[in-house]
Each structure stands twice: as structure tokens, then as C-alpha cells.
C-alpha positions as CSV (number, residue, x, y, z in Angstrom):
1,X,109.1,86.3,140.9
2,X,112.7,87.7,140.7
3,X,113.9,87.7,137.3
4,X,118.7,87.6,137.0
5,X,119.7,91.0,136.1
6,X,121.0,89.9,132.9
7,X,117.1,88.9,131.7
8,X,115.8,92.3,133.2
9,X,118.4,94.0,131.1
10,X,117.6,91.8,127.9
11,X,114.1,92.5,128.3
12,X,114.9,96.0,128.6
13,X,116.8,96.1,125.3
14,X,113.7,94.8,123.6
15,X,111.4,96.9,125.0
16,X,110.4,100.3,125.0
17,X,107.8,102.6,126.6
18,X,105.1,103.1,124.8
19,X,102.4,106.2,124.8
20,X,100.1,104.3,127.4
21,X,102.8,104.2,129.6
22,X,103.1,100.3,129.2
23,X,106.0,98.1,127.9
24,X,105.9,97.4,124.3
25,X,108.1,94.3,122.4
26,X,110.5,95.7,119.5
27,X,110.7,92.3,118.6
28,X,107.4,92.0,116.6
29,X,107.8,88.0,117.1
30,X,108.2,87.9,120.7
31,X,105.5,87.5,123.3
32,X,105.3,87.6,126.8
33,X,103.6,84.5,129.0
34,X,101.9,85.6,132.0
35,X,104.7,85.5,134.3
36,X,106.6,88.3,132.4
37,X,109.2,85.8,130.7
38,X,109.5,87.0,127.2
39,X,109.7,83.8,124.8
40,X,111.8,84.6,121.3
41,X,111.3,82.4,118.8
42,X,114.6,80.7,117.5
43,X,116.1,82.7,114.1
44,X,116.0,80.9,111.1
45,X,119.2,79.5,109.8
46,X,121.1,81.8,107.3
47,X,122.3,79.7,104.0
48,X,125.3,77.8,104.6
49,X,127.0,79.0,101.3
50,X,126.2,82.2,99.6
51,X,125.7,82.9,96.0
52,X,128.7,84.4,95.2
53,X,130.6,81.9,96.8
54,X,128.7,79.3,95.1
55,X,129.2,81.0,91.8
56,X,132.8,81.1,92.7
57,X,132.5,77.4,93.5
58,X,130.9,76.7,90.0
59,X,133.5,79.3,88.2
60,X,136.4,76.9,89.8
61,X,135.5,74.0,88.6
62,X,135.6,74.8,85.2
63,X,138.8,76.3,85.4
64,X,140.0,72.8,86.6
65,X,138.3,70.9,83.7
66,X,139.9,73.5,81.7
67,X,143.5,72.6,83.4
68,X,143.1,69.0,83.3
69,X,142.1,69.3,79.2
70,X,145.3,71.5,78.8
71,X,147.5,69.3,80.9
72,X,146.9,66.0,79.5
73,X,145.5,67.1,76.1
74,X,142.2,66.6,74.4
75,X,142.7,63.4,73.0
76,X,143.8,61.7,76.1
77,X,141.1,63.6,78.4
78,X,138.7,62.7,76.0
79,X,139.7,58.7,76.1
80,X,140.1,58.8,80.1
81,X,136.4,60.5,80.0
82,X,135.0,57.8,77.6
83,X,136.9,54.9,79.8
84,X,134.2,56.3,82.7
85,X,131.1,55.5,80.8
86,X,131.3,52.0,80.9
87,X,131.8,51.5,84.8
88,X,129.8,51.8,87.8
89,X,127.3,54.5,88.6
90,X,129.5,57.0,90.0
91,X,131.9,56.5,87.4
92,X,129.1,57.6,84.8
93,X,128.2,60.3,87.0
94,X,131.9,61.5,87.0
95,X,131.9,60.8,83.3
96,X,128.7,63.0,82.6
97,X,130.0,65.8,84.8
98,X,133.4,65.5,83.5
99,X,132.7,65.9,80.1
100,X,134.1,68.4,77.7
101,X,131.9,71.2,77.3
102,X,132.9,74.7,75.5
103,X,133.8,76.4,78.5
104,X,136.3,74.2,79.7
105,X,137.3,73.6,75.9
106,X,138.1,77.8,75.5
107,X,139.8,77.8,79.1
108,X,142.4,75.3,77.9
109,X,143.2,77.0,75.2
110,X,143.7,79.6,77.0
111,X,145.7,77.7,79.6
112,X,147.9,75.3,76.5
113,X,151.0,77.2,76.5
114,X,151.1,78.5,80.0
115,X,151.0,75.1,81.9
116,X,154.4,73.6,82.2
């Protein structure tokens, strides 16, 4: 059996010679079947959103609690908030995630004189 140059060459790349004079993998999870195909196991799947980016994710929403307490003022967030609670589910989810906490409290301080 005639292997395409580009397999001989890719089989190459993940071999080397070894003392015995045989062929030996450098991918310690490949293995070769007995007609000299060498099967490579699919790579696992990196995350699809890193830490950092997820911290940044996390560190950006707070900032926009902390916007939306500065622009429309505590009171009136507050009330809009508390209007949530009684509706549907997601609206109590929204309501629970959208509370004031002191994070988003310090950040409009912050933020009170600065927004327009």
C-alpha cells in the first residue's frame, strides 16, 4: 500500500528513529494499525472563554450596574428593581441579579458627577 506524500511526510514529522533502528511515535497518544496508518486521537476542545476574559466579563457588568445606579439615581433604580419582583420568572431573575450590591453602590459614586 502506497501511502500520499503529504501522510508520509506527516508521519515523518511525528516520528523519529529510535536506538533499535525502528520508527518511534512522538505523539505518546498515537498508534499505528497494522497497515502503517497512524490514527491520532482528536484534541480536546480548549475553553471557549478564558479566565481573564471571563473576569473581565464579570468586572463589566458591575461597572454597568454601577452606571445605570448613577444615571437614574438610587431611588429610582431601586423602585424599577423592586417593580421586577413581582412579575414573571425572568423578571425575578433580572430582579435578583440586578440588585444593588456594594460594588455597584461605590462605582456610582464614583461615576455621580461624571455622567452627563
Amino acid at each position: 500500500m502506497v501511502k500520499p506524500s503529504h501522510l508520509k511526510r506527516r508521519a515523518k514529522a511525528m516520528c523519529r528513529i529510535g536506538e533499535d533502528g525502528n520508527l518511534q511515535s512522538l505523539h505518546t497518544l498515537s498508534r499505528a494499525r497494522v497497515d502503517d496508518v497512524v490514527i491520532v486521537p482528536a484534541r480536546q476542545a480548549a475553553p471557549s472563554i478564558s479566565l481573564s476574559g471571563f473576569l473581565l466579563l464579570v468586572a463589566s457588568f458591575f461597572l454597568f450596574k454601577g452606571c445605570a445606579i448613577a444615571w437614574f439615581g438610587a431611588v429610582d433604580y431601586v423602585a424599577s428593581v423592586n417593580g421586577l419582583t413581582v412579575g414573571t420568572l425572568y423578571e425575578q431573575a433580572a430582579a435578583f441579579v440586578m440588585a444593588p450590591d456594594i460594588l455597584s453602590q461605590f462605582l456610582a459614586n464614583l461615576l455621580q458627577g461624571r455622567l452627563p
